[in-house]
N, C-alpha and C positions, 0 to 999 in steps of 0.2 A: 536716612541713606538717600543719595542722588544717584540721578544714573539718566540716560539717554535711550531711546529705544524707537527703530526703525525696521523697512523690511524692501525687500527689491522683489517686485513678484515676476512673473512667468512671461507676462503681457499687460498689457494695459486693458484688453477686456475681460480676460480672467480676473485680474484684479478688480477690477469694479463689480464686478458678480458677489467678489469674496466680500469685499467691504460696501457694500448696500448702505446704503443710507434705509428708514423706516418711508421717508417719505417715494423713493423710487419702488415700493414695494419688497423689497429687504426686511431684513433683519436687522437690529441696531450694531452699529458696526464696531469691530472689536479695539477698543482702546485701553489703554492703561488707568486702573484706579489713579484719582491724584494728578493726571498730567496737565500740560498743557502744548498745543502743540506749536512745533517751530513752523512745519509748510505740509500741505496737505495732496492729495493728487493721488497718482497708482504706487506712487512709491515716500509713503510720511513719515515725518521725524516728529517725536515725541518729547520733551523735556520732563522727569518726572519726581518730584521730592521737594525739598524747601530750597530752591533755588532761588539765589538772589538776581535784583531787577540787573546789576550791573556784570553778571557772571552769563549773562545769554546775549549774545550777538548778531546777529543776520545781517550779513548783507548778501543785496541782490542784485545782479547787473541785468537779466531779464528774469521771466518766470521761469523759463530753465537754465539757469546757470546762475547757483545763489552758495554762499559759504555759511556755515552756522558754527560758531566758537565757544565751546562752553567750560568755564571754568576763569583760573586769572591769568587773562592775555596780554604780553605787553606792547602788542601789534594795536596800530590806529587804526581807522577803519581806511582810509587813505590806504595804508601797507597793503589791509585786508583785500579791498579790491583788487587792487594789480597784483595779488597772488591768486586770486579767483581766475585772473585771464590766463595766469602764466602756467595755470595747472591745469587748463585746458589740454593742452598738448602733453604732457601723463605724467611732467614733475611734479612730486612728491614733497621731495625732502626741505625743501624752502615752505613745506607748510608748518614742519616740526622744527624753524628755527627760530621760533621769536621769543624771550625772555618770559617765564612763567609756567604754571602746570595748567591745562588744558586740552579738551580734546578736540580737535576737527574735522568736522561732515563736511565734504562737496559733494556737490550736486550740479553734472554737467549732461543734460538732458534724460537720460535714463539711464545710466553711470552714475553710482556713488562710490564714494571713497569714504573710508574711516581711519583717518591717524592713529595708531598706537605709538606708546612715546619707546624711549628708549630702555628705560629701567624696569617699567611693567608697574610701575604704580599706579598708573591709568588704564588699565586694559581694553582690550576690545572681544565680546564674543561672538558668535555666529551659530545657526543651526538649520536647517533645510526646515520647511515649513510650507504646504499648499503649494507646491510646486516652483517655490521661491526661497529666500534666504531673508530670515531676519538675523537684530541685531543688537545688541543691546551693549552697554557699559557696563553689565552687570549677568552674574550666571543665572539666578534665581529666577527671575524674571521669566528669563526664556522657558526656560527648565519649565516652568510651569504654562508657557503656550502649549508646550509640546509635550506636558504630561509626561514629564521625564522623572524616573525612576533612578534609587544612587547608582554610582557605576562603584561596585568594591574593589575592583581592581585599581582603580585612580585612586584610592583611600590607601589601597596596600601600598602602592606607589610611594604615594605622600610620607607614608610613614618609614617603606624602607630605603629611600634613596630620594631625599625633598629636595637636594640640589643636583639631580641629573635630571638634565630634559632627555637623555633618550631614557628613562624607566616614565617619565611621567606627560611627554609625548605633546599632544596640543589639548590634550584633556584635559576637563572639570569632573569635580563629583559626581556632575550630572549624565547621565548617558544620552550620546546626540548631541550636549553641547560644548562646541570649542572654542580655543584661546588662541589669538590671533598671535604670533611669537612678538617679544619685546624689538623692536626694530622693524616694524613691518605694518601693511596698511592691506585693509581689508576694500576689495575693488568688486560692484558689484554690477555685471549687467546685466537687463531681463532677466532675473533671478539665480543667473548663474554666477558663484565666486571662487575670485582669486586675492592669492595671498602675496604678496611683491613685498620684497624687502627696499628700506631708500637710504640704508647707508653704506658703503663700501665695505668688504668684508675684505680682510688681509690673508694673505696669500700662507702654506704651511712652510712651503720652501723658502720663500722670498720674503723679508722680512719689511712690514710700510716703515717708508718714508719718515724720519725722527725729528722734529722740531726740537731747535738748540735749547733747552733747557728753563734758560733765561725768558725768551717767547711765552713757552711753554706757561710758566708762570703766569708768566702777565696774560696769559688768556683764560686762566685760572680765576685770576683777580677779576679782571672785564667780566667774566661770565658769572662771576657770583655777585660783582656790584649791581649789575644788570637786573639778577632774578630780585637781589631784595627793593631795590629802586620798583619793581613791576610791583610787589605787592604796597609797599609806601605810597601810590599814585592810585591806588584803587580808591575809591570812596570810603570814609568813616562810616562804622557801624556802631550801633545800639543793640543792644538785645530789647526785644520786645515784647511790652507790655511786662517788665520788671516790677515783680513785689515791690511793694514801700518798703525803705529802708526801715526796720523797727526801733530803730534809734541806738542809743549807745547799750551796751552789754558788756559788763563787766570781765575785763581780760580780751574782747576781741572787737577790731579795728572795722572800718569800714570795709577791708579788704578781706577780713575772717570771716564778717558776716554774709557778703556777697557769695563768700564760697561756700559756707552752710547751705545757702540758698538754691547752690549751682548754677546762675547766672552768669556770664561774664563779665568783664569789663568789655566798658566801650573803646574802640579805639586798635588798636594794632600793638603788641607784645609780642616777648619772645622767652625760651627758656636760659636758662643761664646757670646750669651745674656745673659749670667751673671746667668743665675739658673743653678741648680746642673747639671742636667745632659750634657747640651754641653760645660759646662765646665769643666768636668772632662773627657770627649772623647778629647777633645783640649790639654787638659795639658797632658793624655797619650801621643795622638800621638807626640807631641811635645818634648818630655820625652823619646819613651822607643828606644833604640842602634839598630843603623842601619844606613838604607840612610836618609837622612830629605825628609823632604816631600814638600819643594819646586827643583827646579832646581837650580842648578848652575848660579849663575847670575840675580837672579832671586829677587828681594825683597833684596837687600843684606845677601845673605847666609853666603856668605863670615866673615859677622860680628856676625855670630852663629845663626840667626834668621832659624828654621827648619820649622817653617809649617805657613802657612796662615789663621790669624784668622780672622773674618767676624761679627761683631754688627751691628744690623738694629734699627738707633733713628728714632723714629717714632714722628714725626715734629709735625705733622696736628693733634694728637689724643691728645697728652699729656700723660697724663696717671698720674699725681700726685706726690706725694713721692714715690710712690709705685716703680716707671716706673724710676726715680729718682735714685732710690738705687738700680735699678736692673742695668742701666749704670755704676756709678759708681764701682760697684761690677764688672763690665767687664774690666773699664779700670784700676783696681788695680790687677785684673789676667794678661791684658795684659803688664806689665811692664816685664811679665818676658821676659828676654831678648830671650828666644827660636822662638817668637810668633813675628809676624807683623803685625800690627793689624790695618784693615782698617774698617773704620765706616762708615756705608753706610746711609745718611740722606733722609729720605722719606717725603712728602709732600702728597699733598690731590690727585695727581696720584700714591698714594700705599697704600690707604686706603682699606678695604674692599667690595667689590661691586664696587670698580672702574676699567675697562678696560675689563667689561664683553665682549666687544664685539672682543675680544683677545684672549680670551678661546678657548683652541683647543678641540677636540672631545677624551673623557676618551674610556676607554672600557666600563665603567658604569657609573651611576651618585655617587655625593659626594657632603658634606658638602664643601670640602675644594675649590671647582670648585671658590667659591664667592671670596677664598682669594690667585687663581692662579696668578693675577697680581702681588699681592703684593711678592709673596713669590720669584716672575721672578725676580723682580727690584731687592730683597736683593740675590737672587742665582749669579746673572750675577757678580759679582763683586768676587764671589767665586771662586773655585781652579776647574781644571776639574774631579779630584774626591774629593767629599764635603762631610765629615763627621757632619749628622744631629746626634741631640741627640732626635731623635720619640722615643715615646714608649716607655720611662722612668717610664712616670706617671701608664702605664697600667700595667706595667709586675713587677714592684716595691712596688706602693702602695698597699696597702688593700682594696679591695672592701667591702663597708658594711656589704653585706650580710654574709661575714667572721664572725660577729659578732655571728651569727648562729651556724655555722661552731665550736665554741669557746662553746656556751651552748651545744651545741650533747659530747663535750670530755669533759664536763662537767667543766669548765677553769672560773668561773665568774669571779673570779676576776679579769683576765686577760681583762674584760669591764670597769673597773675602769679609766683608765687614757683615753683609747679613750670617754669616753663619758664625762670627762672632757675638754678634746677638744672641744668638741662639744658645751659646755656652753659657755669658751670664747670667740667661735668662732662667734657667734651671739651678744655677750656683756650680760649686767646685762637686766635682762626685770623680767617683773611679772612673767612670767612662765618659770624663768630660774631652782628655785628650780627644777620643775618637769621633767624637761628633763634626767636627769639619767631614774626614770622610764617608762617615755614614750620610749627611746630609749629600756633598758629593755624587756619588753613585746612584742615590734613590733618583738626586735630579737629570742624571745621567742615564739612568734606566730608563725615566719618562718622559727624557727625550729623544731617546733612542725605540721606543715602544710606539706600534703604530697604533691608533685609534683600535680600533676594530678590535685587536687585540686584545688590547688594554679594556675594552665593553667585557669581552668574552670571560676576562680574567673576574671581573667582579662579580658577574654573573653565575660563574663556580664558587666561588666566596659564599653569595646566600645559599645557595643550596647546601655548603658543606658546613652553614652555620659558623664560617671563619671572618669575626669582625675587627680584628684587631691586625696590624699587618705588619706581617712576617719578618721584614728589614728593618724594625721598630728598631728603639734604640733601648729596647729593656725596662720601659719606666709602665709599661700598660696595666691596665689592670684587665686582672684574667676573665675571659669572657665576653667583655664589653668595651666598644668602640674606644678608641683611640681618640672621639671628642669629649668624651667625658670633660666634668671641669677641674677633675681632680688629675687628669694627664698632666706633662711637661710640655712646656712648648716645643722642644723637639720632636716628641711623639704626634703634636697635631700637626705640625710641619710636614714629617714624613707622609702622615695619614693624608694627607692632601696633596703630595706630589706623585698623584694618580689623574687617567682618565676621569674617574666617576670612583667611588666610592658608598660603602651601605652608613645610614644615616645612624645617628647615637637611639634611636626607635627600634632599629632593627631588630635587635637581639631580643625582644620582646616578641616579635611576630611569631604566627605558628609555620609550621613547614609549610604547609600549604599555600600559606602566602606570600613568603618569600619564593618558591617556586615559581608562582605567574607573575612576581618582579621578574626574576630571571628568564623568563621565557620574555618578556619586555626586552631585557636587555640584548638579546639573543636574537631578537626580531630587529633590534635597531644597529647591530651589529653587521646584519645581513644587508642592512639597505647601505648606499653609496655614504662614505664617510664623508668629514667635514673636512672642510678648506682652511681653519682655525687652527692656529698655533694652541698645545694643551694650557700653557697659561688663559693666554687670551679667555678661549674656551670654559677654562674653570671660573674665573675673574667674570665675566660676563653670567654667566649660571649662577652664582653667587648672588650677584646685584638681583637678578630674576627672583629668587627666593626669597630673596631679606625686603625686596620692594612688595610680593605680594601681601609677604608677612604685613608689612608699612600700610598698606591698603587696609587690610583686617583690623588693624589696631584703630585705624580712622573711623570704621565702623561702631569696633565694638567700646572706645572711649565717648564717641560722638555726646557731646554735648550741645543743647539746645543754641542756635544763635551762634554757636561758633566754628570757625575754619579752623583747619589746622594747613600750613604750609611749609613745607618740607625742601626748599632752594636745593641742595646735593641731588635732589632727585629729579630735577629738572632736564629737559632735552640738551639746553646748548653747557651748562652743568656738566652734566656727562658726559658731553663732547670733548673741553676742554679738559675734564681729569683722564681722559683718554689719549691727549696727545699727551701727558708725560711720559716722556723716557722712560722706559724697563728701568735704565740702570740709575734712574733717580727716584721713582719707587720701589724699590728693595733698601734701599739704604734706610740703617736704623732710624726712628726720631723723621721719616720724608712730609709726614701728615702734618704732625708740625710746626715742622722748616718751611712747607708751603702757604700754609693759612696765615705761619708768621711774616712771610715775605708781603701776604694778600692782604694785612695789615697795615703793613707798612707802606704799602703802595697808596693806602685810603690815607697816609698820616695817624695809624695809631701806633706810639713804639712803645710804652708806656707798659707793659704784662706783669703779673706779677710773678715772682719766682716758682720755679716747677710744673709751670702754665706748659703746656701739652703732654703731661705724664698720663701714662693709660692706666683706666679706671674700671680693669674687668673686677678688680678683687673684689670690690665690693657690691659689687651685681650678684655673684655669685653667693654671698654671705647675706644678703636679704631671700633669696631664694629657698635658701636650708631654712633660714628662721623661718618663712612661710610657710613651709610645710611643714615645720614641727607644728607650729599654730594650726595648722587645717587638715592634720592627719585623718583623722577621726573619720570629717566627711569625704575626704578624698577615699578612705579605702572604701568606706560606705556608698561612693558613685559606683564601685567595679566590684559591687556585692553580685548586681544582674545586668554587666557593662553591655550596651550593643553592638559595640566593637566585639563584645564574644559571642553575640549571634550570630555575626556576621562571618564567624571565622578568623578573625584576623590576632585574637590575641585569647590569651589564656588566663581568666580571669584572676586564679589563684595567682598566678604569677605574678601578676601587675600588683597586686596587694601586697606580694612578699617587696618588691622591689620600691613601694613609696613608705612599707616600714623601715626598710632598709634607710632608704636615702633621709627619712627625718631624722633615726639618729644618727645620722653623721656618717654612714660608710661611703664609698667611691663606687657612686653610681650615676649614672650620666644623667645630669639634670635637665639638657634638653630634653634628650627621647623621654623624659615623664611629663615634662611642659607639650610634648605633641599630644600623647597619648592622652592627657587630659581633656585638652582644646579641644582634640577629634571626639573624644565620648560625651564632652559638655554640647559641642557643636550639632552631636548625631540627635540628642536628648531635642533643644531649643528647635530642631528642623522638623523633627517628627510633631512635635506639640502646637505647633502654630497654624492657625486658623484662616481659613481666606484665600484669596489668591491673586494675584497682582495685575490679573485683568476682567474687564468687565461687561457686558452684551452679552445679546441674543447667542452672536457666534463668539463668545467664547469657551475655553476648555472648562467640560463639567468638571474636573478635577485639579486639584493642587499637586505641585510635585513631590515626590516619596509621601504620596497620601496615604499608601497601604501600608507603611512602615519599612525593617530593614528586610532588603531580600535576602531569600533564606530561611528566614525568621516566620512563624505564625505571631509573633504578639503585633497585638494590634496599635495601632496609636496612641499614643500618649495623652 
């Protein structure tokens, strides 16, 4: 794990008091296990973890007034300076606009600044400390300056409402430390901070300004040629100090054996599972003039093959026709002769829930914690920088509640083809007639429903244990959330054109803890509402969620030697899928019409048939098969869960509900991928050893050293 960590103290001689050197008659002064630092003084910046020589940047125009860049920037140092000067004066947002994911510290005499990006895959935290404010890229970290203990209620949070920020606030696990929101930069003087936001927020009445469609696109295209061109331009990597190759082995390639190994390839790769979006990152990088993105010698470069593409068949689960046409679909991209394409076959050790006991310790918990093994076995075989296509689905599609968004600018027709979607998408039934109108009204109701409102409503929800919603179109299943994977698309559509809504975990919790959600929601309710249209609102929260998740999975897959880069999650990325038209995403098939357009604008027309058909079914069908395979130890994790010390869930329960879901009933497979993640996650935090800083003056203690509050059992 990497991460950055700094602090603004009080004053400059308080500070020098705090951080003594041994030789001024101090104590040795407190720094991070592992670092190395960027600039030193009353106010230091830290770099800390296996940071590459070309992923850290300084420049300095004097000793106070210097910028430091870390991560993949597509900014020259040239750019860099004359953004150094021009942010002098308190512009922000031109520091979040250059091609690539990274994060940026200024520093303009005792003022810093910390960029958080837009989508929160990079975040930033904060926590008052010795009369100042530190700061880190990372929770743990801090958590552990400041001897920070869990906070359960950010846990109940999490688990009953993981996409509303007013139930889960600017909070982490940890108590004391905060999350700077996605869109905003952390500003700190003489130890005191603020949070500024630097991109324009649209108005609830007045609807922003719509770039023609066509624009639109092509800043779709620019902005996503951009991110992959930024990581193409980075320097080639090796993984170091690589075993010998053992020579040949019968049945497996030089490319099988490297991934036994878990080594990567040298050189720059991408995935290529046959849906729109990592095969349109695969075809660019592969596509736009430069260096290729393998090595010399490498894959046969020689014979024009430029980048390394990656398919994971998923052996053990099936998956159908579905799963079928989505290979297929891969290996009719892969013929292009640019691509090498290795196909990595997985068995019933890369199913989901297999190799929990593997999982390395996140900053925080995550959904994706259940499918860290599987995602290790298909990464190892990858390049040592790996272009994912995350965060297609979030920053592309349309969020229902857009549908809202669409009656306020008064656009009805513009409901017409999505809510025919919505009919074939379920098939012909008795109450298919009615679904135009039911979908109608609900987007009608939550356009007409004021914020505040609409908080208060869900808030009565948990307490009265009602998950499933009321103007449903009849397809739910009794009991349990409306996200279930065994709902209708109707029924998740409806469930989502709300404010906020209780997450598919919910129905799990105990009263107790849905009550101090609701007292959450009930406090956020009171304070001054948002200036956000409910689409927007929900569309943004969303990306919030599915990026942290995105973060977590980088942690808990991390492979030795390699990056993972993610271009949809990029600042000016997300800019650009932000000026599309409402009324161009809602339309069925817009994800894509668009990526296909962004194709075509590189010169690729060439796709094969059925190329951007969506590919939930068979996500869903390797998830049952996982857990048939790892029932045993899954209900044996919540024989003495700490999530039931803790209060928040009822151990027998969670046990009836993951016997339930392996043989086959309709049961919400998210809410058991949390509840897992969070009880794997509580386990790996309590058991680990150490603490992430080091000196005289640092904290005698590790964070949650005494276990879960509440709870007397002692550490693990």
């Amino acid at each position: 794990m990497r991460w950055l960590v700094g602090w603004s103290s009080a004053a400059a001689g308080a500070s020098r008091s705090a951080w003594s050197t041994a030789g001024d008659g101090g104590g040795t002064p407190v720094h991070p296990v592992g670092s190395q630092p960027l600039w030193s003084g009353p106010d230091p910046l830290w770099a800390v973890g296996d940071w590459r020589p070309d992923e850290i940047r300084v420049v300095q125009a004097d000793p106070f007034t210097r910028i430091a860049v870390l991560g993949c920037c597509g900014a020259t140092d040239e750019e860099l300076r004359v953004a150094l000067f021009a942010a002098r004066g308190g512009a922000l947002r031109h520091l979040t606009a250059w091609p690539g994911g990274y994060t940026a510290v200024l520093q303009v005499g005792r003022r810093i600044t910390v960029t958080g990006d837009l989508a929160g895959a990079r975040p930033v935290f904060h926590t008052p400390w010795r009369g100042g404010t530190a700061y880190a890229t990372a929770a743990l970290p801090l958590a552990d300056l400041v001897e920070a203990q869990l906070d359960v209620g950010h846990l109940a949070a999490l688990l009953a409402c993981p996409d509303s920020p007013e139930a889960l606030r600017d909070g982490t696990p940890y108590r004391g430390v905060r999350r700077v929101p996605p869109g905003h930069a952390l500003v700190l003087r003489d130890g005191a901070r603020e949070i500024t936001g630097y991109e324009p927020t649209a108005s609830l009445a007045v609807a922003a300004p719509q770039l023609d469609p066509g624009q639109a696109v092509d800043g779709v295209r620019d902005a996503l040629v951009e991110a992959v061109r930024a990581r193409l331009a980075a320097p080639r990597h090796a993984p170091e100090a690589e075993p010998a190759d053992p020579g040949p082995v019968p049945g497996m390639g030089p490319a099988e054996r490297r991934a036994a190994r878990g080594a990567p390839a040298p050189g720059i790769g991408a995935d290529l599972s046959g849906g729109s979006a990592s095969s349109t990152l695969a075809l660019l990088a592969a596509g736009l003039p430069g260096n290729p993105g393998t090595i010399h010698g490498q894959h046969g470069t020689g014979a024009g093959e430029r980048l390394l593409a990656v398919t994971f068949n998923d052996l053990a689960a099936g998956g159908g026709r579905e799963r079928e046409a989505e290979l297929e679909r891969a290996r009719g991209l892969a013929a292009n002769p640019r691509l090498h394409h290795v196909v990595v076959a997985g068995g019933e050790e890369a199913l989901p829930y297999a190799g929990l006991d593997t999982v390395f310790l996140t900053d925080e918990p995550g959904p994706s914690l259940v499918t860290a093994a599987r995602h290790r076995y298909r990464l190892a075989a990858g390049s040592a920088d790996h272009i994912v296509g995350h965060g297609a689905r979030q920053v592309l599609d349309a969020h229902p509640a857009r549908l809202a968004d669409l009656l306020l600018d008064r656009q009805r027709r513009r409901l017409l083809r999505p809510m025919a979607a919505l009919v074939r998408a379920d098939g012909p039934g008795a109450q298919s007639l009615f679904v135009p109108f039911t979908v109608y009204r609900a987007a009608r109701r939550l356009a007409r429903t004021p914020y505040r409102e609409g908080v208060r409503d869900v808030a009565g929800m948990l307490l009265e244990r009602r998950f499933t919603d009321a103007g449903g179109h009849g397809g739910q299943v009794r009991g349990l959330p409306v996200t279930a994977a065994d709902a209708g698309a109707v029924d998740a559509s409806l469930a989502a054109l709300a404010w906020c809504r209780p997450g598919p975990a919910a129905c799990w919790l105990t009263g107790e803890a849905l009550a101090e959600v609701s007292v959450r929601l009930h406090d956020a309710a009171s304070r001054p509402g948002t200036v956000e249209r409910p689409g927007e609102r929900r569309a943004n929260a969303a990306l919030a969620r599915y990026a942290a998740d995105h973060r977590v999975f980088e942690q808990a897959a991390e492979i030795r030697n390699q990056r993972l880069h993610a271009p949809f999650l990029d600042n000016q990325v997300v800019r650009a899928c932000r000026a599309l038209p409402e009324a161009l995403r809602v339309q069925p098939g817009a994800r894509a019409s668009v990526l296909r357009t962004v194709l075509a604008g590189a010169g690729i027309h060439d796709l094969p048939p059925g190329w951007g058909a969506p590919s939930q079914a068979s996500q869903a069908a390797s998830v049952r098969a996982g857990l048939r395979a790892s029932v045993d130890g899954l209900v044996a994790l919540f024989d003495a869960p700490l999530l039931a010390d803790a209060g928040l869930v009822e151990a027998r329960v969670v046990r009836k509900a993951l016997r339930a879901a392996a043989q086959g009933e309709p049961v919400p497979l998210d809410g058991l991928a949390e509840l897992v993640s969070t009880e794997l996650w509580l386990r790996r935090l309590i058991a680990r050893r150490g603490s992430c800083w080091t000196g005289s003056e640092a904290p005698r203690q590790r964070a949650v050293s005494g276990g879960v509050p509440g709870t007397s059992r002692p550490a693990l």
